[in-house]
N, C-alpha and C positions, 0 to 999 in steps of 0.2 A: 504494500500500500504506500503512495506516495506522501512523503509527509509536506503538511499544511505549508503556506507559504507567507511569511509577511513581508511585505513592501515596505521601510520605512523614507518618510521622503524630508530631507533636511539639507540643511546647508549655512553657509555665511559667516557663521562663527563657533566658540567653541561652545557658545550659551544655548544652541541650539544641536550642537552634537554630543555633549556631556550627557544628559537625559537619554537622545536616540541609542549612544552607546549602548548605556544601563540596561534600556529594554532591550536593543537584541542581543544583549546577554542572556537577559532573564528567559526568552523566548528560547533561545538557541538551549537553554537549561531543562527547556520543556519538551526537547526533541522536534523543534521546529527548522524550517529553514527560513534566512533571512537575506533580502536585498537590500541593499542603503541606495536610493532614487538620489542623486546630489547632481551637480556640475564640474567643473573644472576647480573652480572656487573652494566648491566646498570640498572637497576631495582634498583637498591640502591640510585637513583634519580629521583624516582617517587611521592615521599612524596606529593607534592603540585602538582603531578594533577588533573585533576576534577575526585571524583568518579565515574561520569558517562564512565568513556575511561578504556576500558577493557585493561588490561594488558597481554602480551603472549609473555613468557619465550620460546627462541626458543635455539638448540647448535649454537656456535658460537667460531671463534679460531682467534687469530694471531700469526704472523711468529715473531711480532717483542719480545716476551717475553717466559721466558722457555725453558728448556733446548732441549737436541737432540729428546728426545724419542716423548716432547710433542709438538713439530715442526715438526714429523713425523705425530702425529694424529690430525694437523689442515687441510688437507683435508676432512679426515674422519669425524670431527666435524660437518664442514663446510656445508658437503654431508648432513649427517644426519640433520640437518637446515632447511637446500632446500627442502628436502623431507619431513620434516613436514611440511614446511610453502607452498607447493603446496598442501597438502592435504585438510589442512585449508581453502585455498582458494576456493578449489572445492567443499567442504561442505557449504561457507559464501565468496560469491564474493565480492570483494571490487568493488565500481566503479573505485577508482583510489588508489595507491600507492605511498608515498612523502616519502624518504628518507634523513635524515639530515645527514649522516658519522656515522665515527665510525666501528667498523672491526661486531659489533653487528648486523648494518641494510643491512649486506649482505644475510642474509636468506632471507629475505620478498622482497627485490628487485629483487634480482634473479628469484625466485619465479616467481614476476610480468614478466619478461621478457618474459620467457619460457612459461606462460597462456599469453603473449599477451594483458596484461591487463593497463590499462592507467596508465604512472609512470612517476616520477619527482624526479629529486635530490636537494636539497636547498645545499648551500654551504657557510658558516659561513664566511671561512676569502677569504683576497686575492688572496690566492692558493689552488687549491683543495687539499683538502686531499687524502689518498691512496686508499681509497674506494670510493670515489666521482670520484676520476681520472678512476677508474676502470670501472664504471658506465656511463662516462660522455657521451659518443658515443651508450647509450643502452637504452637511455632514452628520454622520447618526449620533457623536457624540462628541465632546467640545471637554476636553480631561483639561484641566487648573492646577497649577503649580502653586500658584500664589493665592490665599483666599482672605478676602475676596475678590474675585475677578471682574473689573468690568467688562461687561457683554453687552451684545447690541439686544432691543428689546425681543423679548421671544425666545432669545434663548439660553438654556439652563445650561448650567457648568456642574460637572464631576471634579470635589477635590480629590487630586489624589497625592498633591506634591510633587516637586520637584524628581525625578530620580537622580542619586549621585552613584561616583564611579565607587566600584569594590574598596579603592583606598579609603575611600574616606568611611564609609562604612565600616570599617576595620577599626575604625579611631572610636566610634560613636558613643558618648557617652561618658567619653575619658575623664580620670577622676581631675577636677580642681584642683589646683596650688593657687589658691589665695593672694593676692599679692602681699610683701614683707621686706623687714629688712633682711634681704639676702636676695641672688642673682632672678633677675627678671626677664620673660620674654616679652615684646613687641612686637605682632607681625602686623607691615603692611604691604597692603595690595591691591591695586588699582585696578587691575583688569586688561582687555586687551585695547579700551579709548579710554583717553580722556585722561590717562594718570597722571600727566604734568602739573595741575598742580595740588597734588599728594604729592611730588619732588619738589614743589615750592613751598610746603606751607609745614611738610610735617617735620623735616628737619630743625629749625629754625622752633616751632613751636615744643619740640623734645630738648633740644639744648636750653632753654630758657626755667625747666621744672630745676625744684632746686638741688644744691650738687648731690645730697645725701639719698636723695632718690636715684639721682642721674647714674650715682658712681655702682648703682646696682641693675641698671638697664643693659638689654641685648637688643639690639634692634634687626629686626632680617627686614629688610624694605625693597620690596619690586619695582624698579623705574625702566623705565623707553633705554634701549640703546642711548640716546640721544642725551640723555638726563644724568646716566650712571655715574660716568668721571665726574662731574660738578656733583652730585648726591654723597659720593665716596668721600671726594676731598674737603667735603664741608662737615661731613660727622667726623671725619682723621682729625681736623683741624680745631674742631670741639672736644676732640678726645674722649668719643662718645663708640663705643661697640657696637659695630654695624657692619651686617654682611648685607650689600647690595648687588642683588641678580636682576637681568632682565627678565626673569621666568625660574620659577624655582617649581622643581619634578617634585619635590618633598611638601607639597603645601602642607596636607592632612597631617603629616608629624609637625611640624614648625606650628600649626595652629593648635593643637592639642597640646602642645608644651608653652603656649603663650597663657600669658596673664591680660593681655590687651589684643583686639586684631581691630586695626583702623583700615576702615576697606569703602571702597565703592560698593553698592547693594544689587549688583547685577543678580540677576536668578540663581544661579550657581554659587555663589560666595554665599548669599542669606541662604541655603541649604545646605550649606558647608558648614555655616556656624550656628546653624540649629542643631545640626545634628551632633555636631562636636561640642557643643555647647559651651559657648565661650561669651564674656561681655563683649560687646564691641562700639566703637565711633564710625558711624556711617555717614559717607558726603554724595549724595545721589548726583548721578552724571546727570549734569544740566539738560544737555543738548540731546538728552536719550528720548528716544520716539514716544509720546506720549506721556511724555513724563513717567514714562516706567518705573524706574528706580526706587523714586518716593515713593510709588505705592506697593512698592516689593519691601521697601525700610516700615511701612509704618504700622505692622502687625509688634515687631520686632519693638519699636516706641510704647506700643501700646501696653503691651507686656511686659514693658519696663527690664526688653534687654539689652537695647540698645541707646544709645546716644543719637539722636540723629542730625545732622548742620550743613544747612542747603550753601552751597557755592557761595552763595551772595556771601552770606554769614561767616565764610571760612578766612578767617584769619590766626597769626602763629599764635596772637596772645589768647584767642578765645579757644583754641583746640587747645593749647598747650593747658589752659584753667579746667579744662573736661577729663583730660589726661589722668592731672593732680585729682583731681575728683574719686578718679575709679581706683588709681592706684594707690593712694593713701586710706581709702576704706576698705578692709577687708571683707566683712561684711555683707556692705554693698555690691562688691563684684560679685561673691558668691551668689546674691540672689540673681544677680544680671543672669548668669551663667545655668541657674538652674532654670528660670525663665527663657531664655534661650531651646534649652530642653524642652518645655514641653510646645512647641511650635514643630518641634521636629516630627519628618515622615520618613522615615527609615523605611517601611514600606512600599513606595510609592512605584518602584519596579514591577511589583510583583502586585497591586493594585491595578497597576496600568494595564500588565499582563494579563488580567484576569479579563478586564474590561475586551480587552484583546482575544480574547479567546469567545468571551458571550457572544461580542458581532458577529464572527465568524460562523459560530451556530444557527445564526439567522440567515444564509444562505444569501440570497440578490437581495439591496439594499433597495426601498423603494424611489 
């Protein structure tokens, strides 16, 4: 008997492949098979999926980048997409369809619509994105990372969480060290936009806490290529302990061993630090679509486990006074931290997958 089939269709970044990973792990755990539906683009983050999940580069465009000519041929892209990725399908039927965003998982969804075939959108942050919004009314079911989700009227959202990669999962849960006098960790992490100025504002606002604190701080802090040398030379120069990468493979251990993580709230990061359960200072990326970020930080506010300080507000003396706050209270962190916890979906793989398997029982979608 041939086994089931899912099509996952994703692309663009890693906020929309981290979750797709997850699931076709979990699936592939279930004795399924699995395709990743992406582009060129998005294929440039496939590194760490499982061998076994067939990859298929399909055309794909968006309006939002490139000049006149090549905003004239994102239909034509688009088209041509669609029409591979039905041919595909009539050759190798999926039983079901999962789409995470991105302008890449619009071939393979569409596709599903038009065969009728069982299909789902996951949706990463607080507000859909331009593809998911597009999708949200065409699909049997609309799975939420972030709750609550705004939706367009009519229709209903499935929480089920974010899913994170195996590492972090490994971490989840990890016990507290309190902040004290004695060695402390600080992680920050920006994400893959917008992180300059978390290299302008957190160095600067770290050096300024007083030395008794200072002289027990680690700082791991992720900056741009671009940023690093000026990030390095200005903690060296403060005499402040700090390893600066453009990308650290170890986040999940470095954040389980922090006392502080000062991060952007992209999807992936607030799933990271629910589930690891840690305080944190959130600066939501301004310029993010929809103002996502904010509403992926403000569960985390609400719950009193995070900090949260929109762009406008970020300056060294006002982070640096929120710093002194968390790390002078013991306390106080701890509750951050265990607040943090219960936000967490450990589950939300294997949730997702569930949902993944019911469609599929239902045969042509109507």
């Amino acid at each position: 008997m041939t086994r089931p089939l899912l099509i996952i269709a994703a692309g663009g970044t890693g906020g929309h492949m981290f979750p797709a990973q997850s699931l076709a792990e979990e699936m592939l755990a279930r004795g399924w098979r699995v395709k990743l539906s992406t582009d060129a683009r998005g294929a440039r983050y496939t590194g760490n999926f499982p061998d076994a999940v067939e990859i298929v580069q399909l055309a794909s465009a968006t309006f939002a980048r490139g000049g006149l000519m090549a905003k004239l041929a994102v239909p034509f892209r688009i088209g041509a997409g669609v029409a591979s990725a039905v041919g595909a399908m009539l050759r190798d039927k999926p039983a079901c369809v999962a789409g995470f965003g991105g302008y890449p998982s619009i071939p393979a969804i569409a596709a599903s619509w038009l065969l009728r075939i069982p299909r789902l959108i996951h949706e990463q942050n607080g507000v859909l994105g331009r593809v998911n919004t597009l999708f949200a009314k065409r699909v049997e079911a609309v799975a939420c990372g972030i709750w609550p989700t705004a939706l367009p009227e009519g229709v209903e959202g499935i929480y089920v969480g974010n899913p994170v990669r195996g590492a972090v999962l490994e971490r989840a849960a990890a016990p507290y060290i309190q902040p004290g006098d004695y060695p402390m960790q600080v992680l920050v992490i920006g994400g893959s936009q917008g992180a300059r100025i978390l290299s302008d504002v957190v160095p600067p606002a770290i050096a300024a806490l007083p030395l008794e604190m200072l002289s027990n701080l680690r700082v791991s802090h992720q900056a741009r290529d671009e940023d690093g040398e000026r990030v390095s030379a200005y903690y060296a120069e403060q005499a402040i302990n700090a390893d600066v990468q453009p990308f650290f493979e170890d986040v999940p251990r470095r954040m389980s061993e922090a006392q502080l993580v000062i991060s952007r709230s992209g999807a992936s990061s607030v799933a990271d630090i629910t589930l690891i359960g840690r305080p944190s200072i959130l600066v939501p990326y301004a310029a993010a679509a929809g103002d996502h970020q904010s509403a992926n930080a403000r569960g985390l506010a609400e719950a009193g486990a995070a900090i949260v300080i929109p762009e406008s507000q970020l300056t060294p003396e006002t982070l640096s006074a929120q710093i002194h706050t968390i790390l002078s209270q013991p306390a106080g962190a701890l509750q951050m931290s265990q607040a943090a916890l219960t936000l967490a979906r450990p589950d939300a793989a294997r949730d997702l997958a569930d949902l993944v398997e019911g469609l599929s029982t239902r045969g042509h979608a109507a």
